[in-house]
N, C-alpha and C positions, 0 to 999 in steps of 0.2 A: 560410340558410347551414347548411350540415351540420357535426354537431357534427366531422367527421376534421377537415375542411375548416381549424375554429377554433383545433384546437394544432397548426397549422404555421406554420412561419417562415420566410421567402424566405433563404436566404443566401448569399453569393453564394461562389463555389468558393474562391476564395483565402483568403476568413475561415473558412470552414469547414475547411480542411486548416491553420490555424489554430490552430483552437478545438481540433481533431486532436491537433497534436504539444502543445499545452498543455494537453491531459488525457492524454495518455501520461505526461509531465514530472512530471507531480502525483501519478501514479503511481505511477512510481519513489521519489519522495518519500518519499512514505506507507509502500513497501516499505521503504525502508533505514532511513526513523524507528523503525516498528516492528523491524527487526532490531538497531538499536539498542538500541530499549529491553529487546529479548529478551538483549539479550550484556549489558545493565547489571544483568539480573533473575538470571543464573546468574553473575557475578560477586559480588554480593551471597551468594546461594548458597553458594559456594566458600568466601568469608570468613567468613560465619557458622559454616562448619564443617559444614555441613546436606549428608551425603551424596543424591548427585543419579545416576542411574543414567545409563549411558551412553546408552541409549535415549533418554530423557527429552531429556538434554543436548542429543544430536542434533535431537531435534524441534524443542527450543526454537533452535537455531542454524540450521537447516534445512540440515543437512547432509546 
């Protein structure tokens, strides 16, 4: 058997568009946790008093 041959996996079309939209979903996830954490990280920021440049800010909100 050839080694391409060995890391494939049959799958059949309906699991595979599937497996699809539940790695988009997880995605999205990951992006709005992180945007999360990024709006809890310049809230902190702001309360401490720790001047944050508007550049910065932006980056971090991704605006």
């Amino acid at each position: 058997m050839k080694s391409s041959e060995t890391n494939k996996v049959k799958v059949s079309k309906d699991e595979y568009l599937r497996l699809k939209r539940v790695d988009r979903q997880f995605g999205a996830f990951l992006s709005y946790a992180a945007h999360l954490l990024d709006i809890g990280k310049a809230r902190e920021d702001v309360s401490a008093g720790r001047v944050v440049s508007q550049e910065a800010l932006f980056r971090r909100l991704r605006i």
